[in-house]
Structure formats: C-alpha cells, structure tokens
N, C-alpha and C positions, 0 to 999 in steps of 0.2 A: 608230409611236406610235398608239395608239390609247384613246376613252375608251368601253372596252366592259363591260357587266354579266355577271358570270359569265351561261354560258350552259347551259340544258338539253336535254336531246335534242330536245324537241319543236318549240325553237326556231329550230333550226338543224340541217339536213339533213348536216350534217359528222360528224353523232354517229352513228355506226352499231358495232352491237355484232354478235360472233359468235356465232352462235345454236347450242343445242345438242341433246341428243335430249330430255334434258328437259323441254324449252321446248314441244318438239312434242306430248308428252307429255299436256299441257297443255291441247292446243289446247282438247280436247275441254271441256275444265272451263269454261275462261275464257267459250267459246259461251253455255254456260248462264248465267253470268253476267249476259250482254250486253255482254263485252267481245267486241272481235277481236283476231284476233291481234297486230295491230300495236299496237293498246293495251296488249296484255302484253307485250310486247319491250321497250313506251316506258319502262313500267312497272321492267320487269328494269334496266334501262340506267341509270335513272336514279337503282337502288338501291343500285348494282355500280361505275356508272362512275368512282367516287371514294370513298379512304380517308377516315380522320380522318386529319387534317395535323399532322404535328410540327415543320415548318418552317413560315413563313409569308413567306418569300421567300430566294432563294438568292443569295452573289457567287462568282462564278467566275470567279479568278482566273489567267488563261492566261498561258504562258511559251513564247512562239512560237520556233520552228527547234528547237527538241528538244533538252528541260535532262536534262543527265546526273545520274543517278540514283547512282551512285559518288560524284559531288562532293558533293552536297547530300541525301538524305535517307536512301540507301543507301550510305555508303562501306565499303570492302574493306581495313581495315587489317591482316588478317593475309594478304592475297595478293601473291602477288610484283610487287614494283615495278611490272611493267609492266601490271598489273593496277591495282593498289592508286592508280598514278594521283601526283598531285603534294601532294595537301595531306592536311593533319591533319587530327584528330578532334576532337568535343567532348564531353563528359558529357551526356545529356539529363536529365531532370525523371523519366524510364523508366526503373529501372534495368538495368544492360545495354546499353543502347540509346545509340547512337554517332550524332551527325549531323557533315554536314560542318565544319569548323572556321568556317567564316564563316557558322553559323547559329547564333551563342551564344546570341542573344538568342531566338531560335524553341527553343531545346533546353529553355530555362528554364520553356516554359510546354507542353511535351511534354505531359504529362499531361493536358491538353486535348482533343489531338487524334489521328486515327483513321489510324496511318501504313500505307498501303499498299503494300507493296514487292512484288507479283506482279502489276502491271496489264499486260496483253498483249494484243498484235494483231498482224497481218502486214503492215501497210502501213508499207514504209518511204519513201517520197517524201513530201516536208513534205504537200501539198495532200491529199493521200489519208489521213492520220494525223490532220490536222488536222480534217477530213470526220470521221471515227469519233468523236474527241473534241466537236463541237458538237452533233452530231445524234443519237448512238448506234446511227449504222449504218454500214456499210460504202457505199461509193460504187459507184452502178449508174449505167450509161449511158443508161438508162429513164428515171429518174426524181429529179427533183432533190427531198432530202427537208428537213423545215424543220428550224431549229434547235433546242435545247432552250429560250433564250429564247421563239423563237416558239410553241409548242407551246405553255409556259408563259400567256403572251399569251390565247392564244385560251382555255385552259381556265379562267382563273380572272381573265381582265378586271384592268381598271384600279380603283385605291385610292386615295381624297384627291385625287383631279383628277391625279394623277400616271400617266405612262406606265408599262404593267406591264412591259418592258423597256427597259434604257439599257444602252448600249455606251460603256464610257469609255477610252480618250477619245475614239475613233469608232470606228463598224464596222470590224473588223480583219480581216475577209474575207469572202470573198461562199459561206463555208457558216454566217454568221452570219446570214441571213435567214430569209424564209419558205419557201421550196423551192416544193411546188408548193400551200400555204395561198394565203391574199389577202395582197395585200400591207399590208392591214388591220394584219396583226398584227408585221411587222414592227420594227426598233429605232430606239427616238429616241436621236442621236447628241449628243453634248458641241457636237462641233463645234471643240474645243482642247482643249490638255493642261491639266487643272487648277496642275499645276504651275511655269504661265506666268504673268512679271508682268500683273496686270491683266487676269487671266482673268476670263471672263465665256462664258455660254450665248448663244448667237445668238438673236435671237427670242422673246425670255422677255418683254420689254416694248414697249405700245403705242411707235406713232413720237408725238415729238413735240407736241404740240396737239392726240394725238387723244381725246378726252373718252371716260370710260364710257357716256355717252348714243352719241354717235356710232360706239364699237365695236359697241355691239349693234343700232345700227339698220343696220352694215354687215352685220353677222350675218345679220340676219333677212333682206335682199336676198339674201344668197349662197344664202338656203336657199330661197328661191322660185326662183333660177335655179335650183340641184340639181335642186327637185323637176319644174320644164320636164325637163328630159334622164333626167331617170331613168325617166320615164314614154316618152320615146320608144327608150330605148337601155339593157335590163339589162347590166350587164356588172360585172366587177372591180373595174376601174382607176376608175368612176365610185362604186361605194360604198364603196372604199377609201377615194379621194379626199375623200370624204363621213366618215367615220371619224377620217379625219387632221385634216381642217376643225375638227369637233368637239371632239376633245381637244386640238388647239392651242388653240383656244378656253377651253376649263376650266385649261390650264395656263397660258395669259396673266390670264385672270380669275383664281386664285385666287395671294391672296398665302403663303398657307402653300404650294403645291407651287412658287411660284416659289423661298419660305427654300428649300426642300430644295436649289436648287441654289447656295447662294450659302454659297459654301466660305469667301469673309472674317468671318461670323456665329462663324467657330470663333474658341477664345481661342484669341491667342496660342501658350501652354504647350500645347495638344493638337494645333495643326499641329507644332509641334515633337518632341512626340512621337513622332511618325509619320515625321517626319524634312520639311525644305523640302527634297524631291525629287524627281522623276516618281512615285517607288515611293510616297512618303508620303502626297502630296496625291489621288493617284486612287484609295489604298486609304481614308483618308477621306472622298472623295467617295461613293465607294461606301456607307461608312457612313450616311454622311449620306443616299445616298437608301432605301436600306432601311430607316430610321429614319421618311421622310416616307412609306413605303407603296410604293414600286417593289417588284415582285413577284420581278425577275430582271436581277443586273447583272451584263456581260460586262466583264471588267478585262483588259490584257495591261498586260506591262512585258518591256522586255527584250529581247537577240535572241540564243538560248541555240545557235546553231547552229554550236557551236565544234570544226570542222575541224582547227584549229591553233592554239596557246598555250592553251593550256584553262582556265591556273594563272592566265594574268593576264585571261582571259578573265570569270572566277569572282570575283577581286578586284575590278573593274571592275562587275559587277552584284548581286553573293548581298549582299553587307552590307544595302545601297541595300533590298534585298528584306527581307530580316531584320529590320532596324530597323522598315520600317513592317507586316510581316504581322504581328509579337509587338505590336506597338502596336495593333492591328486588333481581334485576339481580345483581348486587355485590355480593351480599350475598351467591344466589343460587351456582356461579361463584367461588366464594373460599369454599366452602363447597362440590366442584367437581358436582355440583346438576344440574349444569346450561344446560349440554348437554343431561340431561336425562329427562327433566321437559319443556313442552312447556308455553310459559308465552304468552297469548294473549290479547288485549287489542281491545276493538270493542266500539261503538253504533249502534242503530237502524239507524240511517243516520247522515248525514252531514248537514250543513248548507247553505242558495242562497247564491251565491255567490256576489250579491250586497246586502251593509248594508242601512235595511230602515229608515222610517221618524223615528221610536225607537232607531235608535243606536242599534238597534239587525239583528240578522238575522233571517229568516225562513226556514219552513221544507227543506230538497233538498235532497233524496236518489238518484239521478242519478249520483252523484259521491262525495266519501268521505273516508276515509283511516282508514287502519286498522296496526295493527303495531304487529309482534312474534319477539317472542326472544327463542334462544333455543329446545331442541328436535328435531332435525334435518333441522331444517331450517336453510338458509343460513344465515352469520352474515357479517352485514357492507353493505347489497344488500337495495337499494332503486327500488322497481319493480313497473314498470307502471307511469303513470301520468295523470294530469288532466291537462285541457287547460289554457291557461294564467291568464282566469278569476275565475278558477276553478268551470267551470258551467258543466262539460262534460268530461268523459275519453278522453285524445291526444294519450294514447298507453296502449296496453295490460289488455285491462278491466278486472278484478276479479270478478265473481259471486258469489253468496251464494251457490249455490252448488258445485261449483269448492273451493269453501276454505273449506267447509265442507269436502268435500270429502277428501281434502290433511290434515287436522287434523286427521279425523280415521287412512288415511294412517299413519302417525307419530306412533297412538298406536297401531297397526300392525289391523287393523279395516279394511276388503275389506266394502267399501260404496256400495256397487253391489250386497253386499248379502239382502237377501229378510227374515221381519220379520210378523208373523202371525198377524193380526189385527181380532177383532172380525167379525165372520161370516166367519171364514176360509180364508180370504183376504190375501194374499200373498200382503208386501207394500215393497221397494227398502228401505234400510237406508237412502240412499239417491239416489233422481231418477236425472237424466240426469248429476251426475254431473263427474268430472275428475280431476286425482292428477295432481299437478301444478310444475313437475317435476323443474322448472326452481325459482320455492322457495327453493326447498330442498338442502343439502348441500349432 
C-alpha cells in the first residue's frame, strides 16, 4: 500500500528506457543545444513512456486451480461425449455464440464483452501458470518479477488517499507482490472476506480515545524518528516502511477512502443483486473501490481445480459466479463506470480437453480463454478459437505477454519501458510482448 504521486523519469532512477540508433543520432544536435545526452533520453522517456489511457483502473478477477474452458466460456457441444463434457449450453446476447449452461446470466449481457478462447502457455503446474497470469512472464529462477498490480502501483501512484492496489480478500499468492520492485508498491489486503457477517477492514479506524489532535502529533513523532535512521541507514525496508506509514495515514485520515471500503453503505437491493455470496460481495467490493479511485484490484473466488466430478464441481461454483460477474458489468455500465474500468477474468490454465476415469478434467495450458469487459476493449467480439476438441488454438493464439502488454496499454502503461531490478538491471515491464490492436475498440 502505498500513497505515491505518479512518478517521472527524472524522479526516480527505476525509469530507464532503451536506447536506439536514433537517439545517438542525435547526440550531435542535442550538444549544440546545450542539452546532454542524458537530458535527451530524459526527455525521450518521458514522451514515450506512457500512452493516453482508456482504462483508468483495472479488476481482475482470478479463478484459481485452473477453470475449464469447455464448461464455462468454451463449451464443445457438437464433440463426442467424452469430449463435449457433462453440461448444456446457453444462447448468448452473440449470435452463435454458446456459453456454459450455468452462465445465463453472463450470456445475456455477452455483447459487452471481449471473449477470448485462444489464450495459451506451457506451464502446467498451478504455481508456474499462476506466475504467467499475474506478472506476464514466465518464471526464472534469476529473478523474482513484480506483479501487474505492482507495476501498476509504482507507474501511476495512489488516487483520493486510496491505495493504488487492493487484493480482495487478501493476497492470494506470493506472485501477487512486488518481485524484485520495493516493497513500497506492494497490495493493501481486506484482511476478510467481504462476504462475512460484520465484515469490516482492519485498521481503517483510530483506537479508541485517540483524538485527530493526538494522531497527528503521533505522526509528526514517527517522522522525526524515520528521518533519524534514514540519514544513517539508505535501504528498502526503511523507505518502504516510510511509504506504507504515509498512506496508512491518508487512508485512516480521509473519510471518503475509508466509505470506499465500507460495503454496508450499499442498498440493500444492489448487495442482492450481486448475490449475498463470497462471489457477490467481493465482486462489489471491488466496485466500490474502483469507484473511490483504487487503480488495480486483484479478486479470486473459487477453487476451479477439478480432477474429479467436474458437473457438480461447476454447480457448486459457476451460478455463485454468474450471478454476481452480470451484476458487476451492469452495475459498472449504468454508473457510466463501464468504459473507464477494465474488468478481466482469467486462470492459471484450462482444462484436457477429454473428461477422465473421475468425471474431471486435467491440467491443459495450451489453450484456454480469458474473457475483458470494458476500458477499451472491444464489446460483443469473440477473438480466436480453439480446435473442435478444444485441445489446441484453431486461430489467433493470445499469449501472456501479448495480453499483458494490451492491459498496460488500456492504462496508458508503454510494456517496452525498462524498470531497474537490483544490481542495476535494466528488466522490459514486459519483454517480447505486443498490443493486441484487434481487441481494442
């Protein structure tokens, strides 16, 4: 959690861009100027390192152990049985366009959203799939890399005293961090499931008898010790520490970022919307903090990693889902929220595409779908597909770094620019990947 101001190259040694013959090109011009060169790099970097934004904060919502792609947004109704899997279909809002039978409610407002059925990788063990899907890179034994939240964080700071990312209901793994950023940038956590009687945020209010007079004169103490140790010890963990101070601070002081977290302010009629669920309440929560200015919320539900009974597997959680994601995009949608706010929906992988001796299915990252709504993505667009038995992209395969890449681009994020990793390491936000110009709207 952190309360930091967007940051510029000049400000922060993190910023480093790749230089090219151009630039060198150059050099000679800038001299006469009375620039140097590192003034026209700063210069370049600062013109380069960021689009116009058609998102202004992302929720991404995660389906941990790896949701089948066949039940829910890909099903196989003309493949043979043992293919095709256990449940029916529905009509969507697309015509043509089939989703699983327990996504009525999400079919109806298809035409919203961007369905991807050719997203693909090779990592099939949950931790390494899981890896690809938060960071957009594949996992090195070198180098621990941050998250998409963190990334976020650090490029475009905190809004309204509010943290620029939140994990609801807490950090759901440890590739949801910073990698090797500060831990500056980091996620402020729930700390409980919205969903719980007499939910509440930890730490959102003074104790007791402590007066606004006497928080801020505790304040001002704590920053005269910081600034003791910081002059005799630069390090991380001390201006982290320093970072996190502060926007706790703005988040206990301000009472509009503390409404953003206080989910009983909803009527009645729109928790119920959403459903009184785990699905319901977190995917409103989340609303609610994109709404108060959180730039990046990390949501999971669920535990899709079904080996065996797949059918009651699906009954047990897709409705639950259903009910509050269609109530999500409505929501966003009439509150004018919908085009400014990208709503994404991922796992680690999909599912084989033939169902075993369990009535389940197994790992399968080589193709499996990913589904946006909103922040400039196209609506009503079904991109790519997988093959009849859904074992294999048939067109337009999506990579982890090509959708990574086209999310930054959404929050004006160039993935091309280069952030400082310990030991001086210049690392790409994201390396080899490319915006996916034919999502965008």
């Amino acid at each position: 959690m952190s309360d930091i101001k967007p940051v510029t190259f000049r400000e922060d040694p993190a910023h480093f861009r790749k230089v090219n013959r151009r630039d060198f090109l150059y050099a000679g011009l800038i001299g006469g100027l009375g620039l140097t060169m590192g003034d026209y790099m700063k210069l370049r970097a600062n013109e380069t390192d960021k689009y116009e934004a058609t998102a202004q904060s992302v929720i991404h919502i995660f389906l941990p152990g790896g949701c089948a792609h066949q039940e829910t947004w890909d099903p196989k109704p003309l493949a043979p049985i043992e293919y095709r899997g256990p449940l029916g279909t529905v009509d969507t809002a697309i015509p043509g366009v089939k989703f699983s039978q327990y996504l009525k409610e999400t079919a109806k407002i298809a035409d919203r959203l961007t369905i991807v059925r050719s997203m693909t990788h090779g990592e099939a063990a949950h931790e390494r799939g899981t890896h690809n899907m938060f960071t957009g890179y594949r996992p090195s034994p070198a180098i621990q890399f941050p998250s998409m939240g963190s990334v976020v964080s650090h490029e475009l700071g905190s809004r309204q005293n509010l943290p620029p990312y939140v994990c609801v209901p807490g950090v759901p793994n440890e590739f949801a961090g910073t990698g090797y950023m500060s831990s500056a940038y980091g996620p402020f956590s729930l700390g409980g499931d919205p969903a719980n009687k007499g939910f509440s945020v930890r730490d959102l209010n003074m104790n007791s008898g402590l007066t606004p007079e006497r928080f801020d004169r505790r304040r001002s103490i704590l920053s005269t010790v910081d600034e003791h140790f910081r002059t005799m010890e630069k390090s991380d963990a001390i201006s982290a520490m320093d970072s996190f101070y502060q926007a706790a601070y703005s988040l206990v002081s301000s009472k509009e970022a503390r409404e953003a977290f206080n989910l009983s302010a909803e009527p009645e009629s729109v928790r119920n919307e959403y459903g009184m669920h785990d699905a319901g309440q977190r995917m409103l929560m989340a609303r609610r903090l994109v709404e108060g200015g959180v730039r990046f919320v990390s949501l999971t539900y669920g535990g899709w990693d079904m080996h065996a009974g797949i059918a009651n597997g699906m009954e047990r959680g897709l409705p639950k889902f259903d009910q509050a994601y269609a109530a999500l995009i409505r929501d966003l949608e009439r509150r004018g929220m919908l085009d400014k706010t990208l709503v994404m929906v991922s796992s680690e992988f999909g599912r084989s595409p033939k169902i075993n001796k369990d009535a389940g299915r197994d790992h399968w990252p080589k193709v499996f779908s990913v589904v946006f709504a909103g922040g400039g993505f196209k609506k009503g667009l079904v991109y790519g597909s997988s093959d009849p038995t859904g074992a294999e992209p048939a067109e337009d395969p999506l990579t982890v770094e090509n959708m990574a890449t086209t999310v930054y681009r959404c929050l004006g994020i160039n993935a091309d620019k280069r952030l400082m990793a310990p030991g001086n390491r210049p690392i790409d936000i994201v390396r080899g990947g490319s915006v996916m110009g034919d999502l965008l709207a």
